[in-house]
N, C-alpha and C positions, 0 to 999 in steps of 0.2 A: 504494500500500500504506500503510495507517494506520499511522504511528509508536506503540509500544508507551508505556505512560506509563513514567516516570522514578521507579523504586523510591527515591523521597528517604525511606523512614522509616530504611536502611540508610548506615552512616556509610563509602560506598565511596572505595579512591582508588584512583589508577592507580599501578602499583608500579612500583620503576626495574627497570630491565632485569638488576642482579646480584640479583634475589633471589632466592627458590627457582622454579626450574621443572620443569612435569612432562615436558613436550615443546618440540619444535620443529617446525614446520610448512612442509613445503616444497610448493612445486604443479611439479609434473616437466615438464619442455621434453618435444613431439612434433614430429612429422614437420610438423605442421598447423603451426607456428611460425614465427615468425622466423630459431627456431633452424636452421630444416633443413639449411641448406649447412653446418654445424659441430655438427648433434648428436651424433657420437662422440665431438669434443672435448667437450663441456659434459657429455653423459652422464659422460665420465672424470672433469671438476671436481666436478661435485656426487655422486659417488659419493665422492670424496675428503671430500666436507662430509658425509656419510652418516658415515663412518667415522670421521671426526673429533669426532663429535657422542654418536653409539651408546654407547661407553664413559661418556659421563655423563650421559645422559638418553633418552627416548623419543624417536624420529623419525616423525612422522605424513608421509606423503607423500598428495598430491591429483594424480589423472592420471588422462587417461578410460578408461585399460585398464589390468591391472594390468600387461600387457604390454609398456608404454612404459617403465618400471622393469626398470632391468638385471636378470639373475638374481642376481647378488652380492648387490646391495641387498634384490631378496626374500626371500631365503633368510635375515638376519639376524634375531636373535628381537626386537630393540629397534626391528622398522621394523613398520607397520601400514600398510596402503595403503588410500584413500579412493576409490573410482570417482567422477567427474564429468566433465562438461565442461568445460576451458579455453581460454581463449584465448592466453594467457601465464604468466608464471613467478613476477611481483615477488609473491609472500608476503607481503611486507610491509604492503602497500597495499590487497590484496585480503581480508586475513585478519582474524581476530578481534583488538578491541581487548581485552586482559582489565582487569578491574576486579574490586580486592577487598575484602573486608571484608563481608560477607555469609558467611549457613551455608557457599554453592559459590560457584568464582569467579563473574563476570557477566560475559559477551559481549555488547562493543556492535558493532553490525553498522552500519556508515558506507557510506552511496552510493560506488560507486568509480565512476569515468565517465572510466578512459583521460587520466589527466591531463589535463582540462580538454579530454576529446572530442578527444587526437589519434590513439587507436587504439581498435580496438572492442574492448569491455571485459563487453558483458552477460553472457556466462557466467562470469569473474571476478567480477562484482560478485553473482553470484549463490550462490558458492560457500560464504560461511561459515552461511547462513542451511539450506544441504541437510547440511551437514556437523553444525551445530547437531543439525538433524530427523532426521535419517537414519543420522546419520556413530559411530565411537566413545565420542563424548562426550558423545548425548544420555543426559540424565538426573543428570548429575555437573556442569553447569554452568546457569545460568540466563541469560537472553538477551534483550536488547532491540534490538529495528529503528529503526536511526535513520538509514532511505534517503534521508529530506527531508532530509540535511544530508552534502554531500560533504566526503571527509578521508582522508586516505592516513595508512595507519600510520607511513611513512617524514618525512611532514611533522611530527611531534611528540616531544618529548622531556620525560622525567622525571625531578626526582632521587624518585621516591618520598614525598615529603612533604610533596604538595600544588600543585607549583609545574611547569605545563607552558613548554616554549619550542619558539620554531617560529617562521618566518621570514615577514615581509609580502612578498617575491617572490613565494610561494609559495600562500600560504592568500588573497591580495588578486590571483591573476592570473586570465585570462578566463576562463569557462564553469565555474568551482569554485563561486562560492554566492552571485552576484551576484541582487539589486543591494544585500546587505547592506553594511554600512561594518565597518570597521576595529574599533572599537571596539560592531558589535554581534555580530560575529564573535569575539570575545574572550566577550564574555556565552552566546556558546551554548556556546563550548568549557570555560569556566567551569561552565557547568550540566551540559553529557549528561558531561562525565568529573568532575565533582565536584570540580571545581580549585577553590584559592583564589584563584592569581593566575597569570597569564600575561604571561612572557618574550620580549619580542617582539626579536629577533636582524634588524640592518639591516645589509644584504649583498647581495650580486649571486650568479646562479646558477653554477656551476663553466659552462664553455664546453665544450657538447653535451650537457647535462643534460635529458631531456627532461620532468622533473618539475617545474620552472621553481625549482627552489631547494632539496631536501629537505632540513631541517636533519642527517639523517642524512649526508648526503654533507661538512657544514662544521661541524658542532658537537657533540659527544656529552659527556653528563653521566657520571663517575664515580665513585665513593665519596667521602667527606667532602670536600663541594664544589668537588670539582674538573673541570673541562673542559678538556675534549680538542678541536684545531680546528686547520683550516689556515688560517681567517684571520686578520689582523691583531691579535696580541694588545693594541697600543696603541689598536686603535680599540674594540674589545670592553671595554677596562678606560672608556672615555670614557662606557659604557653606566651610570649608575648601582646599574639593577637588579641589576649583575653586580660588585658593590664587593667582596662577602663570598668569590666563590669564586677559589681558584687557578686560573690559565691557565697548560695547557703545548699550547706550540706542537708540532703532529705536522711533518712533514718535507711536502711537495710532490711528487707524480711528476714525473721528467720525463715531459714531453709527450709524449702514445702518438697516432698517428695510423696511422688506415687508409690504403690504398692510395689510396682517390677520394681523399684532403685531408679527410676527417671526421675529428675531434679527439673525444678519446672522456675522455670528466671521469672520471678514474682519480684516487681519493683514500683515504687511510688511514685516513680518518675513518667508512668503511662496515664496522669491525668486526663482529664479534658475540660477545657475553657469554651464556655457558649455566652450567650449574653445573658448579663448580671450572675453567670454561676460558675462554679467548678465542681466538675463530678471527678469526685479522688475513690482511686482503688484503696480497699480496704483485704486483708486476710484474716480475720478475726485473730488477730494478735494485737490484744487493747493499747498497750501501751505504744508499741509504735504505732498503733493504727492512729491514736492520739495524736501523738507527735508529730506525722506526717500532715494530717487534716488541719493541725493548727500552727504549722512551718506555713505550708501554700496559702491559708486563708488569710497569715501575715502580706505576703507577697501582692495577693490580689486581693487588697482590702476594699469591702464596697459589694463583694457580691457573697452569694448564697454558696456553701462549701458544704457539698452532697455526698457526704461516703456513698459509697456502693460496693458492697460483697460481688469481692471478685474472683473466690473462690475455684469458681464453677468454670471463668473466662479461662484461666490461667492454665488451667486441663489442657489446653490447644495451646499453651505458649505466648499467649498472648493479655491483653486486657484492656481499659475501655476506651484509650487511642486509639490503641490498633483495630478496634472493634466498628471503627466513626471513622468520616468524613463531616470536617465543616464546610458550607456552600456559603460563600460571604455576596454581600450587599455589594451593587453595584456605586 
C-alpha cells in the first residue's frame, strides 16, 4: 500500500496526553482471544474503564459484534461501538496516532506487526484505517498511511511541544524496521510526527514485557516537565537530555506471578490521562497501590484519580494504557 504524502505545509505536533480529548478508544476482548479462559473477568475490568471514563468523555469501542460488548456498556449514551475484526485488545498500539494543528485533527496510521511478528496482528493493524473509512469519524478527521514504517502507540511519549521519547530496547529490536540505524530511525520519527527532537531513554524491558520495552510501561511525561518512572532516577538524571525536567520516582509492584512461574511486568507507570481524570493501575497491594495513586494525583492536580484493578489486565502483559487509545480535539 503507497504511503500517503506528509501534509508539511500544516504546522502539526503530537499533543501530550493531558490535553483536550474527544474520546477514548478501546478494541473489546472475545471469545477468539487470548482472553477466553478469563473473559468475564476482563469483561468486569474494562467495563469498570467504560465507567470510569463515560463521565468525562466519549468511549469509542472496536469489536467484531456489537454483541461481544456487555449490555451495560451498550446501553450507555457516551459508548459508540465500531464492528470489525480483531485479533487482540492493546489500543494503544493498534490505534490512531493523532496529530494537531490542522483545520481537523490528523490520523497517522503506523504498521502494527505483533511486536516485532510475535502474534498475528493483521486484522489489528488493519483497524484504524476501516475505522478512518467507514467508522464514526470519517469526515471530522484527516488521515495518512504510514504502513512502510512500524510503531506502537505504546513505544512513544510526548510533553506536547515538540519533543518525542521512547526507548532503543524497543524501536532498535528485531522485525520492527530493520535494517535502518538508530539515528535514521530518529529522522523518520522526526518527520511522519513532526518532532523536533527525540529522547532516547537507555533501559532494559520490565521482565515478561512482550513489547521488548514500551516507554509507556517505564517513563510517562506530565505537566510542567515533569516525569513519572520506575526506573533509576540517578541514572535518568546522568541522561543530559533530561537536565530540565523533574523526576518523581513511582513505587515498584511487588512481583505478580502466574501459577506456570511466568512473571507478569505489573507497573504504575501504564496510567491513563483523559479529561479532568487519571485512571491508575492498581494490584491490590494497598500500600503501594496508595503511594502510587497519591504520587500521580500530586502531578496532575485538579482532576479525579480513579484506581482501577488491574489484576485481570496484566494476565496478557499489559494494562490500562496499553489497553486505550486517546482520540484528541481538533
Amino acid at each position: 500500500m503507497q504511503n500517503l504524502c506528509i501534509m508539511k505545509e500544516k504546522q502539526y505536533r503530537m499533543p501530550a496526553e493531558w490535553e483536550p480529548q474527544q474520546a477514548v478508544m478501546l478494541t473489546w476482548p472475545h471469545e477468539n482471544t487470548d482472553w477466553q479462559p478469563y473473559l468475564d473477568d476482563i469483561n468486569r475490568t474494562m467495563t469498570e474503564v467504560v465507567r470510569a471514563i463515560a463521565p468525562h468523555e466519549e468511549v469509542l469501542i472496536v469489536a467484531p459484534f456489537e454483541s461481544d460488548v456487555p449490555e451495560e456498556v451498550r446501553r450507555m449514551d457516551e459508548v459508540s461501538i465500531f464492528e470489525c475484526p480483531t485479533d487482540d485488545t492493546w489500543a494503544r498500539d493498534h490505534g490512531p496516532i493523532t496529530l494537531l494543528g490542522g483545520e481537523r485533527p490528523l490520523w497517522l496510521d503506523f504498521q502494527f506487526n505483533g511486536w516485532g511478528r510475535k502474534f498475528p496482528a493483521d486484522y489489528d493493524n488493519a483497524i484504524t484505517m476501516k475505522l478512518w473509512a467507514l467508522g464514526p469519524f470519517f469526515g471530522q478527521v484527516d488521515f495518512e498511511n504510514h504502513d512502510d514504517f512500524v510503531l506502537e502507540g505504546g513505544s512513544i511519549e510526548t510533553d506536547g511541544k515538540g519533543t518525542i521519547f521512547t526507548t532503543g530496547c524497543c524501536l532498535l529490536a528485531p522485525n520492527r524496521n530493520q535494517p535502518l540505524t538508530k539515528d535514521e530511525i530518529e529522522q523518520q520519527l522526526k518527520r511522519r510526527l513532526r518532532a523536533e527532537r527525540v529522547v532516547w531513554i537507555d533501559c532494559e524491558p520490565l521482565e515478561g514485557d512482550d513489547t521488548d520495552g514500551h516507554i509507556d510501561t517505564l517513563l510517562r511525561l506530565a505537566p510542567d516537565d515533569t516525569l513519572l518512572t520506575v526506573l533509576d532516577p540517578d541514572a535518568l538524571r546522568r541522561n543530559p537530555a533530561l537536565a530540565s525536567y523533574r523526576i518523581v520516582q513511582l513505587p515498584t509492584p511487588h512481583e505478580i506471578v502466574e501459577e506456570d512461574g511466568e512473571k507478569l511486568p505489573a507497573t504504575y507507570a501504564n496510567f491513563l490521562v483523559i479529561n479532568g481524570a487519571v485512571l491508575v493501575p492498581t494490584y491490590d497491594q494497598p500500600d503501594l497501590d496508595r503511594q502510587a495513586v497519591q504520587l500521580i494525583g500530586e502531578v496532575f492536580p485538579g482532576r479525579d484519580i480513579i484506581p482501577i484493578d488491574s489484576r485481570t489486565i496484566i494476565r496478557q502483559h499489559g494494562s490500562i494504557h496499553c489497553m486505550t487509545m486517546n482520540l484528541f480535539e481538533g
